[in-house]
C-alpha positions as CSV (number, residue, x, y, z in Angstrom):
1,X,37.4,149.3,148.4
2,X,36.3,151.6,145.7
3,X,33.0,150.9,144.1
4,X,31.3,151.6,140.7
5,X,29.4,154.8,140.4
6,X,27.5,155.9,138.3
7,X,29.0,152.4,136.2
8,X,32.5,151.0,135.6
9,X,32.5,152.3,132.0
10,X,31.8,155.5,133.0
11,X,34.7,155.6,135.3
12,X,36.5,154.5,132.6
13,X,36.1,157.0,130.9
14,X,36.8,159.6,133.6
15,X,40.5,157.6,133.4
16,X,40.7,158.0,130.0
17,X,40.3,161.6,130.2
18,X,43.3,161.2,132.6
19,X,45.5,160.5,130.1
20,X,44.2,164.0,128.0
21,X,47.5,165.7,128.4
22,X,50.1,162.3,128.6
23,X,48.9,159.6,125.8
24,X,49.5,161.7,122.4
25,X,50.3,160.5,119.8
26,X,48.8,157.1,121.2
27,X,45.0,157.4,122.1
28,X,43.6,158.3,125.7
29,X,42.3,154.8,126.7
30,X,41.1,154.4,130.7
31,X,40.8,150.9,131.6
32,X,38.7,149.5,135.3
33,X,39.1,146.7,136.5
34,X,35.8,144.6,138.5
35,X,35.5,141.9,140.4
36,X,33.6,138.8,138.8
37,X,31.8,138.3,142.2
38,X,30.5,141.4,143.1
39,X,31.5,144.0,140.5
40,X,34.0,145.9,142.9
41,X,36.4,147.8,141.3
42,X,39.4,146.8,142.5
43,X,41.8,147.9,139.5
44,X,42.4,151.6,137.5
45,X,44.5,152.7,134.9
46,X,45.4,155.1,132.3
47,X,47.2,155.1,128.4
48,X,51.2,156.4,130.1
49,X,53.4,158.6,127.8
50,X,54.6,157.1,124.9
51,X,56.8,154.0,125.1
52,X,55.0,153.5,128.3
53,X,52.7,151.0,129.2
54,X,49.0,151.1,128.3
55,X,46.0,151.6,130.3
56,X,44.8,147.6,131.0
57,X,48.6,147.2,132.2
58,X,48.3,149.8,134.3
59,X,44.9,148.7,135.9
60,X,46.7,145.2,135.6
61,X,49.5,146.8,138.1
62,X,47.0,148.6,140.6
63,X,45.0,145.1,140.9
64,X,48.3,143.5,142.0
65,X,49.6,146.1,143.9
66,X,46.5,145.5,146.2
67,X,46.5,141.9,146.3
68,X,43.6,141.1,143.9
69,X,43.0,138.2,142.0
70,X,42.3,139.6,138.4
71,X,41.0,135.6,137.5
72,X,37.7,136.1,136.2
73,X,37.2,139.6,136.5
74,X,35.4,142.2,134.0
75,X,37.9,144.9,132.3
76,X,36.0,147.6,131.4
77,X,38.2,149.8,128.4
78,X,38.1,152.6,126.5
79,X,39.2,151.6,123.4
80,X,39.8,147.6,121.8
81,X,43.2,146.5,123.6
82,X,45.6,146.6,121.0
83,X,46.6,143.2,119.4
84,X,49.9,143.9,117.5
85,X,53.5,145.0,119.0
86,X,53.8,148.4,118.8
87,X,55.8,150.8,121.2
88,X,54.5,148.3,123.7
89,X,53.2,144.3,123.8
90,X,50.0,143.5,122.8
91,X,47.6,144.6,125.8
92,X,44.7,141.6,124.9
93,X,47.9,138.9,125.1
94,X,48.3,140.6,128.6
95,X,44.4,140.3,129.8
96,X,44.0,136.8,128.1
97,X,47.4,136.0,130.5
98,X,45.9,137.5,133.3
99,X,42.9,134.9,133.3
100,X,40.2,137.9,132.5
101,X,37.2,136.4,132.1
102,X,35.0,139.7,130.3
103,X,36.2,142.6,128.4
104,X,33.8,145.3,127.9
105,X,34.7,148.1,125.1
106,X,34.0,151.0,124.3
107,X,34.6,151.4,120.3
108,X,37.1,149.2,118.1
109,X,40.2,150.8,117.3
110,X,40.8,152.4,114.0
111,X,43.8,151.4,113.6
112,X,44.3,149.1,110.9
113,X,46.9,147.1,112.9
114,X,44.4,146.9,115.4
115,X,40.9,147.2,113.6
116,X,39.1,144.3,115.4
117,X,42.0,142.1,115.8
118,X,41.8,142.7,119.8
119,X,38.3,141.7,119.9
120,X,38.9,138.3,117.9
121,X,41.7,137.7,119.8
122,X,39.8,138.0,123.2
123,X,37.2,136.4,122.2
124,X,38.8,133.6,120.4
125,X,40.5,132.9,123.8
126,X,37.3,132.3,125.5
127,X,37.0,135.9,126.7
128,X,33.5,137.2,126.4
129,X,33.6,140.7,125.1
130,X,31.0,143.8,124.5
131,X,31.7,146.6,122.5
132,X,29.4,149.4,122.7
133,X,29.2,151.7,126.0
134,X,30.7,154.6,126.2
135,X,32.0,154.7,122.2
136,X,30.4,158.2,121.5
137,X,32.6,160.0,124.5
138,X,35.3,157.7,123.9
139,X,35.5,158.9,119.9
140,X,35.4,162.2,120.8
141,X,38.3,162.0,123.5
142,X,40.3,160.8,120.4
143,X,38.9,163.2,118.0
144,X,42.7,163.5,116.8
145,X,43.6,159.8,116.7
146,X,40.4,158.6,115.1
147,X,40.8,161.6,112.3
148,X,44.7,160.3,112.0
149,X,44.0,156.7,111.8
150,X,41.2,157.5,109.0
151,X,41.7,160.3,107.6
152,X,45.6,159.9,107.5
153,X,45.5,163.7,108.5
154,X,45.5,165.7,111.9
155,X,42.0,167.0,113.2
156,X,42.3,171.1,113.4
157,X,41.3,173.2,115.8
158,X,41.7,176.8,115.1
159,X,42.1,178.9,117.8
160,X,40.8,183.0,117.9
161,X,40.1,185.4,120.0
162,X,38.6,188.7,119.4
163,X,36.4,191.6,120.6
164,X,32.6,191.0,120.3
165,X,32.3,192.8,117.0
166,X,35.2,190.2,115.7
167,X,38.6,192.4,116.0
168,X,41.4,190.5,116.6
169,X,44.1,193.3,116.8
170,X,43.3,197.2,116.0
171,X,45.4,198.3,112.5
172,X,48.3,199.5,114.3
173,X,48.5,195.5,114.8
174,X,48.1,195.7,119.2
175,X,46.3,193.0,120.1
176,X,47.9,192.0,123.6
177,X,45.3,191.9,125.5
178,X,42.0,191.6,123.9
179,X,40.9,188.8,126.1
180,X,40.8,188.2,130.0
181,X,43.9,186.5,131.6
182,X,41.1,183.1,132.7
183,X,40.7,183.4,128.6
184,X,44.4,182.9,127.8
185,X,45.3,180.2,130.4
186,X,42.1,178.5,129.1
187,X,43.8,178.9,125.7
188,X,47.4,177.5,127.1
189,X,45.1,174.5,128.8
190,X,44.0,173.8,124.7
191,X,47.2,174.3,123.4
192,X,48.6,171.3,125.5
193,X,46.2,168.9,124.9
194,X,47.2,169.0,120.9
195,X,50.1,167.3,119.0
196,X,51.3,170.3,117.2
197,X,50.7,174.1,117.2
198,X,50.7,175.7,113.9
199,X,51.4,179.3,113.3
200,X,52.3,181.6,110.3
201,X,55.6,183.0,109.3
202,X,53.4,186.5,109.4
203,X,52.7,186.3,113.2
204,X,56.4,184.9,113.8
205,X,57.7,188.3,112.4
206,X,54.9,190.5,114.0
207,X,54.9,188.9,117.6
208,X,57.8,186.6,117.8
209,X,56.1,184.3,120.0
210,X,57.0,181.2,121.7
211,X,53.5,179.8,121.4
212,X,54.4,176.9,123.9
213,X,51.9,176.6,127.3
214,X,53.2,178.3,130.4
215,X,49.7,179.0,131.8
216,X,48.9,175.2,133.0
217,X,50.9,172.3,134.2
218,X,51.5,170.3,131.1
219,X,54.1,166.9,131.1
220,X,55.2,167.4,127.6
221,X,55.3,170.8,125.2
222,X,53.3,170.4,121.8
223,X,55.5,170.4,118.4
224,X,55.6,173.6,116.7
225,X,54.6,173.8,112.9
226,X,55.3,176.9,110.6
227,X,54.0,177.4,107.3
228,X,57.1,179.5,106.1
229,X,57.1,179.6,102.1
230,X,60.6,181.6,101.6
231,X,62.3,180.2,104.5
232,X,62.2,183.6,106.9
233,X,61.8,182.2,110.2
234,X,64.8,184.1,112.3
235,X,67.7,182.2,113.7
236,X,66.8,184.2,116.9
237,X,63.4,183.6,117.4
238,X,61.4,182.7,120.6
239,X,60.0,179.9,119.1
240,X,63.4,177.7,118.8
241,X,63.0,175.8,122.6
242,X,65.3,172.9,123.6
243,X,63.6,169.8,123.8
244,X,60.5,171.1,121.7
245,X,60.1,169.6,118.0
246,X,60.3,172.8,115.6
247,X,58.7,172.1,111.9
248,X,59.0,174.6,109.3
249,X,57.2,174.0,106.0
250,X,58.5,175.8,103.0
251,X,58.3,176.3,99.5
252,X,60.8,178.0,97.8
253,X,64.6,176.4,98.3
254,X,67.0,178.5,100.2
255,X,69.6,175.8,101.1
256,X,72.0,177.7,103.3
257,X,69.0,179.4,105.0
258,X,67.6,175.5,105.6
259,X,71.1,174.5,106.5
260,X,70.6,177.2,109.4
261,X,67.7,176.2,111.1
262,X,68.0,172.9,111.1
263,X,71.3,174.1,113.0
264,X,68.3,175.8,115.6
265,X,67.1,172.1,115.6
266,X,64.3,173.0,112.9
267,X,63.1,170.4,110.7
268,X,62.4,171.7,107.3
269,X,60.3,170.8,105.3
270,X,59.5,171.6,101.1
271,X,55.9,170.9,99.8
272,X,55.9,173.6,97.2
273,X,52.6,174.6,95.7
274,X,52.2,175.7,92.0
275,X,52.3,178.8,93.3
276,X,55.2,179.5,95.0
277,X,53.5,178.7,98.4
278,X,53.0,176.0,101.0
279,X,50.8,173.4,99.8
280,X,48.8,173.2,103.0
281,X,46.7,170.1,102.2
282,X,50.1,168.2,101.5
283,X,51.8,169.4,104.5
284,X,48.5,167.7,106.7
285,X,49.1,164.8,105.4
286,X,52.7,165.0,106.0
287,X,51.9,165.6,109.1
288,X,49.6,163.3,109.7
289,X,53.0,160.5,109.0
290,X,54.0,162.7,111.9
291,X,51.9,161.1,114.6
292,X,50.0,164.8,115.3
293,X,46.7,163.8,116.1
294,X,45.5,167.1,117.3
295,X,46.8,170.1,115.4
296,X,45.9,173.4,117.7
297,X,46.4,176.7,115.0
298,X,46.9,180.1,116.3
299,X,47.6,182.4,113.3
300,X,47.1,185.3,111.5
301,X,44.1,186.2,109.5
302,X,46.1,185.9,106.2
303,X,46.7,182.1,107.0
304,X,43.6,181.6,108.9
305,X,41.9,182.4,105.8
306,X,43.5,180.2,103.3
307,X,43.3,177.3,105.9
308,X,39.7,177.7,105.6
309,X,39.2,178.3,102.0
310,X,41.2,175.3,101.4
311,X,38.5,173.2,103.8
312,X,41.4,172.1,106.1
313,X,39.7,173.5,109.3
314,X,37.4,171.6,111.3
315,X,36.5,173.2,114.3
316,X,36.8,176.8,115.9
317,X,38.2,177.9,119.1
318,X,36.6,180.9,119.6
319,X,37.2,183.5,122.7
320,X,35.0,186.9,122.8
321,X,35.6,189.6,124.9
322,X,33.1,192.1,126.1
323,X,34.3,195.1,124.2
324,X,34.0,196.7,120.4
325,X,37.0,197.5,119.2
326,X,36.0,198.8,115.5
327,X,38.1,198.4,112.6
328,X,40.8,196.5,113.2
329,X,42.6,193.3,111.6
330,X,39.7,190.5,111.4
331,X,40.2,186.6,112.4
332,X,40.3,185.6,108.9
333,X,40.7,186.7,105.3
334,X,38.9,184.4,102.8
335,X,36.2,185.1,100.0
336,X,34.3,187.6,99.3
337,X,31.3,184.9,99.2
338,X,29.0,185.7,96.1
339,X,26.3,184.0,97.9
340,X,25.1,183.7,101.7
341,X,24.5,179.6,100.9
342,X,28.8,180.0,99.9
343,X,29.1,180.3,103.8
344,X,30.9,177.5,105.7
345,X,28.1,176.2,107.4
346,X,29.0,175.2,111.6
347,X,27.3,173.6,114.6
348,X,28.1,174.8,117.9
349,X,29.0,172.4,120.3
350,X,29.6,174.1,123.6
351,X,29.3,177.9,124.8
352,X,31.2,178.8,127.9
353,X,31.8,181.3,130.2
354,X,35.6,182.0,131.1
355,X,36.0,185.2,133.1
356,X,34.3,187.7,131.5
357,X,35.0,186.0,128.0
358,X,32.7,183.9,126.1
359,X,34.2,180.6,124.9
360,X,32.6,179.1,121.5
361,X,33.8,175.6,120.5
362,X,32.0,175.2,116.8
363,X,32.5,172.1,114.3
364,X,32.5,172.3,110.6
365,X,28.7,170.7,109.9
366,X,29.1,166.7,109.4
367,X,33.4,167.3,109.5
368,X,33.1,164.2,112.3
369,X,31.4,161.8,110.1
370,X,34.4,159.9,109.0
């Protein structure tokens, strides 16, 4: 029999993480199962894709599937079971069913057709519930869903990587490659953990890339997202792969150019600007109806910049390579500033080695205090 070590909620959480890759857009939930006698664990489980079941079911399933009794036992979950029919039933119907005698969570859910209604439930069926270990990791493992369910709009990651003196391509626009090959599969392994990548019509022209993930396993392929203002994405581009949701935002109406793509299987989309452009705080809350929790960008400095001028960014991706590379194309065109206190202030929240590249994950200050 497996045991708890270092504690059930901790290994929870190791089976949330589980589910980094599988559970978007539903949250990554991990879900063990104890014994009300001796606190073995004798059930695990993880948030499936979506439509499938949820992590108590499937700690539910691996307590049957080794002939335990689940009567009285402790669940220990990552996030408040769900209380209303969604893709799936209600998971707190299913542990109340099961005879579950103690639910310990991790953080409520944020969704307002969840929002403490799991925990009243439980509880209101006799169920004695605590809510509390674990919520900090557990947030943070659902950045994306917690920024969705609140903030109605994706959480964004931009992406760079660059020479230590902060060149991302040298002016004759070669930039493949600045970083190590450890550096890009470590970018691939970011990529698929998001909703949606986002990339500029600019680097669609320059690089037609395919900006999927080819460097890690993955079970599912990210949606793409183009901000595309006059509609000229190619009908031959890389990025149109079967199977693989395409979004292109525009702004200025080109109806038999539209017609075409959505032909490719592109969803176009118009959220027009006053200025002829893409109004990029509009499309985030479109997208945000979209289900993307996570939205990874890898763009140009051109749309890198207004991203960030227009405060839609809240953390960096940053990979540095050991080398100077001089004047080149930058990682992102905004300002000038007319004062240093002007800057867009950031905390760093993990430095990293990756082959010979540094790896720099930094938040927007206070941009998680929602």
């Amino acid at each position: 029999m497996r045991h708890t070590s270092p504690s059930a909620s901790d290994l929870a959480l190791d089976w949330a993480g589980r589910a980094l890759l599988l559970a978007p857009p539903n949250p990554r939930v991990g879900c063990v199962l104890t014994s009300g006698q001796d606190g073995t664990v004798i059930g695990v489980g993880h948030t499936q894709r979506t439509g499938g079941p949820h992590a108590e079911i499937m700690a539910l399933r691996d307590a049957a599937a080794q002939g335990h009794s689940v009567k009285g036992a402790t669940a220990y979950v990552t996030l408040e079971p769900c209380s209303h029919h969604g893709r799936t039933p209600p998971c707190c119907d299913a542990l109340i069913a099961a005879g579950i005698g103690k639910v310990v969570v991790s953080i409520q859910d944020p969704n307002p057709l969840v929002a403490g209604q799991g925990i009243a439930r439980l509880r209101a069926a006799g169920i004695d519930v605590e809510v509390g270990p674990g919520a900090a990791e557990s947030r943070e493992l659902n950045i994306g869903f917690f920024s969705r369910m609140i903030r109605k709009t994706p959480w964004v990651r931009m992406k760079m990587a660059a020479s230590l003196d902060g060149t991302t391509a040298l002016d004759n626009g070669q930039s493949q490659w600045i970083t190590s090959p450890e550096a890009r599969a470590d970018g691939h392994a970011w990529r698929a953990r998001a909703s949606a990548v986002l990339t500029g019509i600019g680097t669609v022209l320059q690089d037609n890339p395919r900006l999927d993930v080819r460097e890690v396993a993955t079970p599912r392929q990210p949606h793409l997202v183009v901000v595309d203002s006059r509609l000229q994405t190619p009908l031959d581009a890389h990025l149109f792969i079967p199977g693989r949701a395409c979004i292109i935002y525009a702004a200025v109406p080109d109806d038999a150019k539209k017609m075409a793509l959505e032909a490719r299987g592109a969803t176009v989309v118009m959220r027009p600007d006053a200025h002829g452009k893409v109004d990029l705080a509009a499309m985030m809350k479109d997208l945000g109806t979209r289900e993307i929790n996570e939205l990874h960008v890898e763009a140009g400095s051109k749309l890198n910049g207004s991203l960030i001028r227009a405060g839609l960014v809240d953390e960096f991706l940053l990979y540095l390579a050991p080398k100077l590379l001089g004047p080149g194309q930058g990682m992102a065109s905004f300002g000038p500033l007319q004062s240093l206190s002007e800057a867009v202030a950031l905390e760093f929240k993990s430095i990293d080695r990756v082959g010979v590249d540094l790896r720099v994950l930094a938040r927007v200050a206070g941009r998680d205090q929602f």
